[in-house]
N, C-alpha and C positions, 0 to 999 in steps of 0.2 A: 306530599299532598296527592300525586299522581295514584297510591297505591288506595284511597281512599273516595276518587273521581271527584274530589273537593277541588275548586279554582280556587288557587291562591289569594286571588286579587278578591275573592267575593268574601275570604277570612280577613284581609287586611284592611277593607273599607278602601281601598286602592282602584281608581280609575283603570283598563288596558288603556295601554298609549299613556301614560303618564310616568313609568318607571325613571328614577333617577340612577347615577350606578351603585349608589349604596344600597338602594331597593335589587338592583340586579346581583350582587355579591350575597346578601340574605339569601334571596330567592333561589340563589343558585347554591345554600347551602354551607356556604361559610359566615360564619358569625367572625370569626378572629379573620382580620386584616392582616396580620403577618401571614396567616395560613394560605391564603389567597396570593398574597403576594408572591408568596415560597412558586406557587403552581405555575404561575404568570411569569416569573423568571427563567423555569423550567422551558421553558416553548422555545423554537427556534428563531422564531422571528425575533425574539429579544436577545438573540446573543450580543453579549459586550455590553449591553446597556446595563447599569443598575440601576433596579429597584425594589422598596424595601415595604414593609405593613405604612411603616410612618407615611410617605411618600404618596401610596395608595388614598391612607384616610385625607390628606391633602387635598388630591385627586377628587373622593367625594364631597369632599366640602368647598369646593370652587376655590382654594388657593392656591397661590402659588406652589410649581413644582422645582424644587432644583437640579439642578443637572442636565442632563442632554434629553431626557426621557419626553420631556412635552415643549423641548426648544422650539420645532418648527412643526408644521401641521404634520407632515410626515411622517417625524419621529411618534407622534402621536398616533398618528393610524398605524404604527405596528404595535404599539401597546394596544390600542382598541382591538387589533386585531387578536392578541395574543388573549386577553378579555373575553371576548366571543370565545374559543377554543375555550378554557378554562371554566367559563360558566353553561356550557354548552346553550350554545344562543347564536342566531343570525347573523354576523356584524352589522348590517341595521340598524338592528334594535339595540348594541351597544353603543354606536354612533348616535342614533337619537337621542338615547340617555344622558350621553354627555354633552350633547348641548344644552339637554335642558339642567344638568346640571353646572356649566361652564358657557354660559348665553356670551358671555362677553369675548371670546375666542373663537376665533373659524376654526368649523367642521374638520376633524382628525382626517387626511387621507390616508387611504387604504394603503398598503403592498400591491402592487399591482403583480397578477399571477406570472408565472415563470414561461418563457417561448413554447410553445407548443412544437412539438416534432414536427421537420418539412413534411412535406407534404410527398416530397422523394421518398423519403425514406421508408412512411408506408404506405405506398404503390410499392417499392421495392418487398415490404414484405407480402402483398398481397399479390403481387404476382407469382411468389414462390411458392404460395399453396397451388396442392392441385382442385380440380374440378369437382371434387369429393368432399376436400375441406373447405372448400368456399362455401358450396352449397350447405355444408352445416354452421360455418360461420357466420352469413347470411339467415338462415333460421334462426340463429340464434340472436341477431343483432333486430329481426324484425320484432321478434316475442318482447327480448325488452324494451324496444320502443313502447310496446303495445300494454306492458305491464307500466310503465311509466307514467303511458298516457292514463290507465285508469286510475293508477292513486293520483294523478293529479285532482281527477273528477271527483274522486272519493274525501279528498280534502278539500276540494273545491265545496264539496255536501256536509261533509263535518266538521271543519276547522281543527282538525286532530292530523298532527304529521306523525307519521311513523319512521322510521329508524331503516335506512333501506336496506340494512342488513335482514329486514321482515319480508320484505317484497323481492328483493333484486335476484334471490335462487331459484331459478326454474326445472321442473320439474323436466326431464329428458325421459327416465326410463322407469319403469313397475315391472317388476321380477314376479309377473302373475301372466293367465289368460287373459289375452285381452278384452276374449268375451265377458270375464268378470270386472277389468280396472278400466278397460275401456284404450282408447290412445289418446297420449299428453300430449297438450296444444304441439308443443315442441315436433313431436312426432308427426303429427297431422300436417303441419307443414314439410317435411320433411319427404312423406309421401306422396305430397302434393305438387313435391319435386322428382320422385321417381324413388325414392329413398327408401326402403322397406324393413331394415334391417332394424334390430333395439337400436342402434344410435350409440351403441358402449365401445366402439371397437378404434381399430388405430386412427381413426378420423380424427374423434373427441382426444386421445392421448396427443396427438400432432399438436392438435390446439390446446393443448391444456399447456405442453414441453414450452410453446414457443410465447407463453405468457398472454394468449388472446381470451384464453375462457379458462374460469376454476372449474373443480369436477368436486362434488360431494358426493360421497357416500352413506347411509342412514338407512332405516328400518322404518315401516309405517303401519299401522294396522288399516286394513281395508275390510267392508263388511262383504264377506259371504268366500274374503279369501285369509284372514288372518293376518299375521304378523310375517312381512314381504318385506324384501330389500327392495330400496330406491336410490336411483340414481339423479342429483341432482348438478344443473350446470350453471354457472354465473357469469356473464362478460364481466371482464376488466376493462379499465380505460384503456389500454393500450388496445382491447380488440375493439372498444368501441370506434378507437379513432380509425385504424386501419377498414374496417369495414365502411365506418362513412367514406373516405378515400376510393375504397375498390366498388362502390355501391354508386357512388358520385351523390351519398349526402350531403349535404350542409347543415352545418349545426345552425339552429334557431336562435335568429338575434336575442339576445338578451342583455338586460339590463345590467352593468356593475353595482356593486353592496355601493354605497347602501342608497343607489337609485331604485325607480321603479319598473312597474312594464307599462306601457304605454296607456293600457286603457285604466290603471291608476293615476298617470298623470293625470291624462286627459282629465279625468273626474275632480282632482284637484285644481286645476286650472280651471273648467266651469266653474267650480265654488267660490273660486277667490274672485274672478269675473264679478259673479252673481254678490259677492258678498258686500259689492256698490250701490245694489237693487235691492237693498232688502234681504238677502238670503237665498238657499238654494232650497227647494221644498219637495226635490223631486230624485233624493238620493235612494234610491234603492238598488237590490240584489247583493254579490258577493263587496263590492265597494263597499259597505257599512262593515261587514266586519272585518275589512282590509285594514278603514282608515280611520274610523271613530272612535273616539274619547270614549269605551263603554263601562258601564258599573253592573252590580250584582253579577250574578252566578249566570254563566254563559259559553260558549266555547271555550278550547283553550289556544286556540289559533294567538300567537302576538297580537296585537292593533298598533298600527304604526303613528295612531292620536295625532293624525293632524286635523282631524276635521271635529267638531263640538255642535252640540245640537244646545242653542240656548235663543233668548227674544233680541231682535235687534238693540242694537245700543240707545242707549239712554230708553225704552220703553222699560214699563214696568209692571205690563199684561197682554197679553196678546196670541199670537201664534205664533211658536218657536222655529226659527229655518236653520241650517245649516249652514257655519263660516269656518274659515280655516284657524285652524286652535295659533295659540301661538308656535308648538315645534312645527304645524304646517306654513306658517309665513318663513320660519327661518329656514327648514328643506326649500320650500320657491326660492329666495336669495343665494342660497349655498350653492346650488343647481342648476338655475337656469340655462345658463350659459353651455352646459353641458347637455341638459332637456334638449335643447335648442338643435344641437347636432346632431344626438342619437333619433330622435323623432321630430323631423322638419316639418312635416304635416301637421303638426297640432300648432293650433294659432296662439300665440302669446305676443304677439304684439302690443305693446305698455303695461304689461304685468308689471315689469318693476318698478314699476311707478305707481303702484296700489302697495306694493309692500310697505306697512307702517314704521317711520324711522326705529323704534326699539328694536326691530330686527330684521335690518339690513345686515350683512356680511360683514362683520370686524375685519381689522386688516392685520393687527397683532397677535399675539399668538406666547402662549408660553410663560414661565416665569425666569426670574433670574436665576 
């Protein structure tokens, strides 16, 4: 659909935020359930587990699973996980799927990711560069902050994510005058540090050997110089983390899958507040396409469909406001508790006690 800029959902008659996982298996491309399965068995997170097509269509049909695959929420969250990988998707949005496909089961947990390297270990590599390599490792870890920060904005404005193997190369060096190609951000900073040379020499190879930054190599045509070699560079994680360390960054709290960032709760909890009053009437900016139930032809951003634009209950004309859909009641119950910790400052005081019994938190879990 993508090669055609048709939304899926606006061909299917399909609500965003409403996907089930059978809708998520289509959409990602597999029609056969064995074939799907085959992939999802393939992933690491599922070693030792089986499972099989039959198992799967099980899965989308809210019955029971056998075996160990969906025993406990756990084992559940590394299938959902291996799901997500397989249909290339959020975990989120697989997670949501399955509860509204599987309402009567608490929310799959995730794999929780693997220790991040002390904090020794790189300061220890960060002291062993010298003053040369810092300075270009530092350049380089500023730029893609900086490159990050704008697709964020850029998604923030289109609802279109890109594939950061689109964005995360930056451009180091132009095998031209610079009076013609000019100097790459990379460069300019660079300078700005005393640095004047192209930026290609054993700096950039130091840091390429000891796994902090890739180097690409490629051709580009420029106008008024032709067809020019380009030097391009990309941090890795391992230079990202080292550079926060020797830089004395901190990485930016954020949310685990398939939580939110805060000023999504936050807008969720106003709603469900407000959804005692009548409704909420005053949703707007990027929340509506974060969190609403949407139809027709629109972004292609996911919607995480907790929140529904319809008329208060029991009326049957009026002015429509804003309540949390049903997978919005059951993320508050599945979550709270954990809400609660990550962001103390947002009031939820007797939220759970607005959650309507059909979708408070099950305590069971699994089939036989």
């Amino acid at each position: 659909m993508s090669f055609f800029k048709v939304d899926v959902h606006y061909l299917t008659n399909r609500p965003r935020g409403s996907a089930t996982l059978r809708d998520l298996r289509r959409e990602g491309g597999f029609s056969s359930a064995d074939h799907a399965a085959q992939a999802v068995s393939g992933k690491k997170v599922m070693r030792g587990v089986s499972f099989d097509g039959t198992k799967l269509l099980r899965l989308e049909r809210g019955l029971p699973v056998r075996g160990v695959v969906c025993s406990t929420p756990e084992h559940a969250g590394r299938l959902a996980k291996a799901l997500a990988l397989v249909y290339k998707l959020p975990e989120h949005v697989v997670v949501d799927a399955w509860r509204r496909t599987r309402p009567d089961e608490p929310a799959p947990v995730l794999p929780r990711p693997g220790p991040r390297q002390e904090r020794s270990a790189l300061m220890e590599t960060w002291n062993s560069l010298n003053d040369r390599q810092r300075i270009y490792l530092e350049a380089c870890f500023l730029q893609d902050m900086e490159e990050e920060r704008v697709e964020r904005e850029r998604y923030a404005h289109t609802g279109q994510r890109r594939p950061a193997v689109e964005w995360r190369k930056m451009t180091l060096a132009l095998y031209a005058p610079p009076e013609i190609t000019g100097y790459s951000r990379l460069q300019e900073r660079l300078r700005d540090q005393g640095v004047h040379d192209p930026g290609t020499g054993p700096s950039i190879a130091a840091l390429n050997r000891r796994g902090l930054i890739a180097v690409h190599h490629d051709t580009v045509t420029i106008a008024g110089a032709g067809l020019i070699k380009r030097t391009q560079v990309e941090m890795t994680k391992r230079g990202r983390a080292v550079a926060r360390a020797g830089l004395g960054v901190s990485r930016s709290q954020s949310a685990p899958a398939p939580m939110m960032s805060v000023w999504l709760w936050r807008t969720l909890v106003r709603v469900a507040f407000a959804s005692q009053h009548g409704g909420d009437y005053d949703l707007v900016g990027r929340a509506r396409l974060h969190l609403t139930v949407k139809t027709g032809p629109g972004q292609e951003a996911p919607s995480r469909g907790y929140l529904e634009h319809r008329l208060p209950d029991g009326a049957t004309w009026g002015r429509h406001a804003w309540y949390p859909s049903a997978s919005g009641w059951r993320h508050i119950a599945d979550y709270l508790s954990q809400y609660r910790e990550l962001y103390p400052t947002v009031p939820t005081d007797g939220l759970e006690d607005l959650i309507p019994p059909p979708y408070r938190t099950p305590t069971v879990s699994g089939g036989p």
